[in-house]
Structures are given as structure tokens and as C-alpha cells.
C-alpha distance (Angstrom), angle and dihedral (degrees) to the residues before:
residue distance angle dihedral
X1 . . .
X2 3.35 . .
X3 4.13 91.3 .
X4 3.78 91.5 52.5
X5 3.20 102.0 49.5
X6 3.84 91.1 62.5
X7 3.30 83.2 49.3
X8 3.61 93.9 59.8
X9 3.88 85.5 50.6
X10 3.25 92.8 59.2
X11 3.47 103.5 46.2
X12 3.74 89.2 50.1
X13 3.82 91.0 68.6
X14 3.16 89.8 67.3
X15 3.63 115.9 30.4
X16 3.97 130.2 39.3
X17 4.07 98.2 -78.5
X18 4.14 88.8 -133.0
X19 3.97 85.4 60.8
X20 3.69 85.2 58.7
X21 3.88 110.5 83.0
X22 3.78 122.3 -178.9
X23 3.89 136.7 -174.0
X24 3.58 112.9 -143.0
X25 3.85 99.0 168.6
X26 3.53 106.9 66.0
X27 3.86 110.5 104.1
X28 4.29 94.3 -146.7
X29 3.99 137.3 141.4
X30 3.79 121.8 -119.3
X31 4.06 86.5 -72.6
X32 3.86 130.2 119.6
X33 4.07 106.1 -102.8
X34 3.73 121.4 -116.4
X35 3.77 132.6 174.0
X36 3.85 96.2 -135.4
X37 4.12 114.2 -6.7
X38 3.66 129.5 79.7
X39 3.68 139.5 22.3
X40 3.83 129.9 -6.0
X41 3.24 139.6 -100.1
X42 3.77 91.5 24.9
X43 4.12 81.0 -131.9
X44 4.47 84.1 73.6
X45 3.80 118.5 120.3
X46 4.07 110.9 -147.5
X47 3.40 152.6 70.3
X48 2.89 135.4 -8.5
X49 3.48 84.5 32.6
X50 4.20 89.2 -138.5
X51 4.05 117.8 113.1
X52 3.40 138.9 -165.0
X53 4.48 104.9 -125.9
X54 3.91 98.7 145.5
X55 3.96 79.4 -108.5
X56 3.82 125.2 132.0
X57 3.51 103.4 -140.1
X58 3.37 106.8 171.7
X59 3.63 99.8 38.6
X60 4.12 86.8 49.2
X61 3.58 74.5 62.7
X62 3.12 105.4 45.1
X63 3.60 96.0 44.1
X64 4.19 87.3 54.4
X65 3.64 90.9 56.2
X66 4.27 100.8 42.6
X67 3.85 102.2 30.0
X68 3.63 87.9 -156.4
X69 4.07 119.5 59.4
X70 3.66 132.4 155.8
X71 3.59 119.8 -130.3
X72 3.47 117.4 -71.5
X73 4.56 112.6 -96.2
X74 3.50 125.6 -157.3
X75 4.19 108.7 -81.9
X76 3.53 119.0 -117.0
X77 4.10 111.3 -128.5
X78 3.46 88.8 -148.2
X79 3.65 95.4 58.1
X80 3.69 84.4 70.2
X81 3.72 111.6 96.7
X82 3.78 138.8 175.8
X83 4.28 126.6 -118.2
X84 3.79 124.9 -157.1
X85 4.10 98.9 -121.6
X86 3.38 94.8 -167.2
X87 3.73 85.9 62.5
X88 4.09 86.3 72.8
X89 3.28 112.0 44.5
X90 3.63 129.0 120.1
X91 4.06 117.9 -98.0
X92 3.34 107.8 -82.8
X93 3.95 109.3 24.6
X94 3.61 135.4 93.9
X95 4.09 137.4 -153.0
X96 3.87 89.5 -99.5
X97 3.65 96.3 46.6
X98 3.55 92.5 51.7
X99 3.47 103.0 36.2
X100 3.58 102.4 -117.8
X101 3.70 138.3 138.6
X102 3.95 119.3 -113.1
X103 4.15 94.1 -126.0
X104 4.22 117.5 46.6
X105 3.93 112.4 -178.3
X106 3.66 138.4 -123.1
X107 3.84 136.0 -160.2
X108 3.36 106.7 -156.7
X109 3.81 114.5 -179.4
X110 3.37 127.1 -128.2
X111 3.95 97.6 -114.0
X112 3.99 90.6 55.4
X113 4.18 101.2 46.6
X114 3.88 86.1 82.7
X115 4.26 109.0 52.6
X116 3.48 91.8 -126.7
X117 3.69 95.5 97.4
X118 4.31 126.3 60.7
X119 4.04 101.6 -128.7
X120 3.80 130.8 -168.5
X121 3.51 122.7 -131.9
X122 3.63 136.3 -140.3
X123 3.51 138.3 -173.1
X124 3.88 120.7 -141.4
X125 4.50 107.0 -166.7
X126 3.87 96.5 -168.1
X127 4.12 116.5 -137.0
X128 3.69 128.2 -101.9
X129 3.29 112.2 -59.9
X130 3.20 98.7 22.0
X131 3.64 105.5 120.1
X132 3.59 137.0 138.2
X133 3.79 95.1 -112.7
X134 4.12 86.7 54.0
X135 3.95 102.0 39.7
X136 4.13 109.4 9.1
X137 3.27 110.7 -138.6
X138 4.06 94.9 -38.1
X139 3.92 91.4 120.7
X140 3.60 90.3 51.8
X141 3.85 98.9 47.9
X142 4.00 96.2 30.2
X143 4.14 123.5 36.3
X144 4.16 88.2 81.6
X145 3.80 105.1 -111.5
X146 4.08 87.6 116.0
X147 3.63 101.1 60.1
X148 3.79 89.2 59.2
X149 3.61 95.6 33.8
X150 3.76 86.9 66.0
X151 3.56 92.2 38.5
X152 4.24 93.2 54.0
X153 3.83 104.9 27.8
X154 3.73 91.7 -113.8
X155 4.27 102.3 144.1
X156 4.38 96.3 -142.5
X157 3.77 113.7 -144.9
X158 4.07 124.9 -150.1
X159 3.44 115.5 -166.6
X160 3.95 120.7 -167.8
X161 3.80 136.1 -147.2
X162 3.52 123.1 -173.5
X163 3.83 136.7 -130.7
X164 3.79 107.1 -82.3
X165 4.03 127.5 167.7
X166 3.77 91.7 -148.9
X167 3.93 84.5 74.7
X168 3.49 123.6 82.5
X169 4.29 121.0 -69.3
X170 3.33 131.2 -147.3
X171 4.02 128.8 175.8
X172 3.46 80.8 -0.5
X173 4.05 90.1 -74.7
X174 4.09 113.2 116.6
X175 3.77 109.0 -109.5
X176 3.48 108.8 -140.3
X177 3.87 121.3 -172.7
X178 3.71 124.7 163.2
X179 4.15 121.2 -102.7
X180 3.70 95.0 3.7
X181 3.62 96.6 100.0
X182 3.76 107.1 118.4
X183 4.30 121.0 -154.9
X184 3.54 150.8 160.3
X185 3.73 92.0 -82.2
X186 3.93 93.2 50.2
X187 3.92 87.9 48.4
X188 3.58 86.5 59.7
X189 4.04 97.2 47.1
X190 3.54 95.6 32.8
X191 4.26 131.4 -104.0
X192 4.10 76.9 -21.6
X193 3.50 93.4 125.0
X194 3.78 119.8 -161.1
X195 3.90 92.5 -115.6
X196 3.97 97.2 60.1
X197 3.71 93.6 37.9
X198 4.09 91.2 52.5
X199 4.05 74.6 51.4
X200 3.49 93.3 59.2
X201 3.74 99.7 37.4
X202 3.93 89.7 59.6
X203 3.61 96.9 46.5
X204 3.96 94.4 45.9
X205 3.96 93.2 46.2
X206 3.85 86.0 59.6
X207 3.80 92.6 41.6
X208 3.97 100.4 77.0
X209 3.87 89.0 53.2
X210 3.72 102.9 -73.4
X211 3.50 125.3 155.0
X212 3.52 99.0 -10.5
X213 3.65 105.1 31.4
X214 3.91 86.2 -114.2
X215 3.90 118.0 164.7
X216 3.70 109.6 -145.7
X217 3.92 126.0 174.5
X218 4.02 114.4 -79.7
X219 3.87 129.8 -104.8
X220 3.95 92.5 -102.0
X221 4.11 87.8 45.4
X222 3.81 90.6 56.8
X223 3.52 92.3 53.1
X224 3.44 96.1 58.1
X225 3.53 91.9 52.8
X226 3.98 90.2 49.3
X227 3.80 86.1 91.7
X228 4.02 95.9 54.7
X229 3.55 99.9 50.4
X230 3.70 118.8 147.4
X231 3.69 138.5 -148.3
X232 3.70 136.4 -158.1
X233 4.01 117.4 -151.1
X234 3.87 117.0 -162.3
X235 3.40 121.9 -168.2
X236 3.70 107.1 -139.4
X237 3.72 108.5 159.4
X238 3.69 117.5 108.2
């Protein structure tokens, strides 16, 4: 607990401390927390880093940052579709150099395929090792957030990076953890990195009706909401 309560420090310095919610009485492993998918006991260290603790995880989230939800509905696999990433990234990069798969995924509900209806969006970064050459597309189909995507018209993007040895190693195993891939480009823009800003750029090219017709909140809107961002904190350390 120990971890995430520095955590919580830090996010505090930068965000309203009530917007920061934690769950300190969970016993868990270093794991992302479903209600029924994944590894047991939800106390097991391992790939692919997703347990089974009769815990909602991503609709605690989810529920944190929209107040208001209706009850999670069965997902629809074929909801699930597939982006180009290359398509996104910034002038002058490439998949390898930026550590990222060629195919992200998208849930897109079945309320927001037609333009008629305004949809959130949400971005789901998967953990370290959590890649598609270690788990498929299990993190895409199985942590939770697509049962109440469909359920509350929020479309629920997963963007991938891709095994790389120019990113940090540890116990000789490649760490890889989505948007913290640091290059040349993000030197020059700042701790940008090319990752999260690929993140952005796919999320924003669907905002102004895109693909999908989907109606998202403007550039000026978002920045007013900049200053009541909210953060969940989930203790999962044994």
C-alpha cells in the first residue's frame, strides 16, 4: 500500500485531492482487478497481469470518472474493431521506433456506429506486459470496460505498443508499459512521448464525427474540464 499511497501524493499535486479516490482494502497482487476473468486467487503474481478478485475494476473506474452509469450489458464481439496505428503517428516516426503495434482496438457501441448519437470516449493504456504478442487480444475483450461501454455509449480505445529492447529491462525480461516510451520527437515537445500523443491523435480524429459519426466534447470544453480531473487509486500489492 505503501506504493499507492505515494501515488496518491502525487496525483494530489496536481489534481483536487477529493477527485482522487483510492481503495485500500482490497487484499490483490500487482494485477488489473476483474470480477470473473483472469488469474486466481486475485493475491497471484504473473502474466497476464489480469486477476480474478470479484472486483469491478474498470467499472469502479468508470463509475469515478462519469458519476452516473447504467448497468453494465452484455458486449457485443463484433463491436470490437481494428485501427491502422501507423495512421496516427506524429511526422517523422514509425511503429518500430516507437514501439508500437501495427493494429490498436476499438469498442465502439452499438448506439454510436450510426452519428446519430453524442458518445464519450475513453482511453484504456494496458499494463506492462500486456501486449498482444503475450495475451492476444484478452485485455481488450476481458478487463470489463466493454460491458459498460455498450451499456453508456462511451466508444473505449486500446492502444498497443510492441516489445522493443530500446525500452527499459529488468530481470532481463522487456518491460513494456503503454505511453511511456520516450524519443527524439518527445525530446523536442517535451515528456510528450510519441505513444500518448498517437493516443490522443486517434481519439481526437474520431472526435469531430469521424469514422463513426461520434460527437465528443470540443477542444475548448476539455479544457474546462482540465481542472476537474479525477483519479482512481487501486491498491494492488499483496
Amino acid at each position: 500500500p505503501g506504493v499507492v499511497k505515494k501515488l496518491q501524493e502525487y496525483y494530489n499535486n496536481y489534481v483536487p485531492p477529493s477527485n482522487v479516490v483510492t481503495v485500500f482494502d482490497r487484499v490483490a497482487q500487482h494485477a488489473f482487478p476483474t470480477l470473473n476473468y483472469g488469474n486466481t486467487p486475485c493475491t497471484y503474481l504473473g502474466p497476464n497481469y489480469v486477476n480474478r478478485c470479484n472486483y469491478d475494476g474498470a467499472g469502479a473506474l468508470l463509475a469515478h470518472l462519469y458519476v452516473t452509469l447504467a448497468n453494465p450489458v452484455s458486449a457485443i464481439p463484433a463491436n470490437i474493431l481494428k485501427l491502422n496505428q501507423a495512421s496516427y503517428l506524429p511526422t517523422g516516426s514509425t511503429l518500430t521506433s516507437a514501439s508500437l503495434e501495427s493494429t490498436a482496438y476499438v469498442y465502439v457501441p452499438s448506439n454510436c456506429q450510426s452519428g446519430a448519437t453524442k458518445c464519450k470516449l475513453h482511453v484504456a493504456f494496458h499494463g506492462c506486459q500486456q501486449t498482444l504478442q503475450i495475451m492476444s487480444t484478452n485485455y481488450v475483450e476481458n478487463t470489463g470496460y466493454n460491458t459498460w461501454a455498450e451499456a453508456n455509449n462511451i466508444i473505449v480505445l486500446y492502444p498497443k505498443v510492441k516489445a522493443s529492447t530500446l525500452l527499459p529491462q529488468t530481470h532481463k525480461q522487456v518491460r513494456l508499459c503503454g505511453g511511456k516510451k520516450k524519443s527524439r520527437e518527445s525530446e523536442k515537445r517535451g515528456w510528450r512521448g510519441v505513444q500518448v500523443e498517437r493516443g490522443r491523435g486517434e481519439g481526437e480524429k474520431k472526435r469531430e464525427g469521424g469514422r463513426w459519426g461520434v460527437g465528443l466534447e470540443k477542444e475548448k470544453e476539455q479544457e474546462k474540464r482540465k481542472k476537474k480531473k479525477k483519479v482512481l487509486c487501486v491498491d494492488t500489492t499483496a
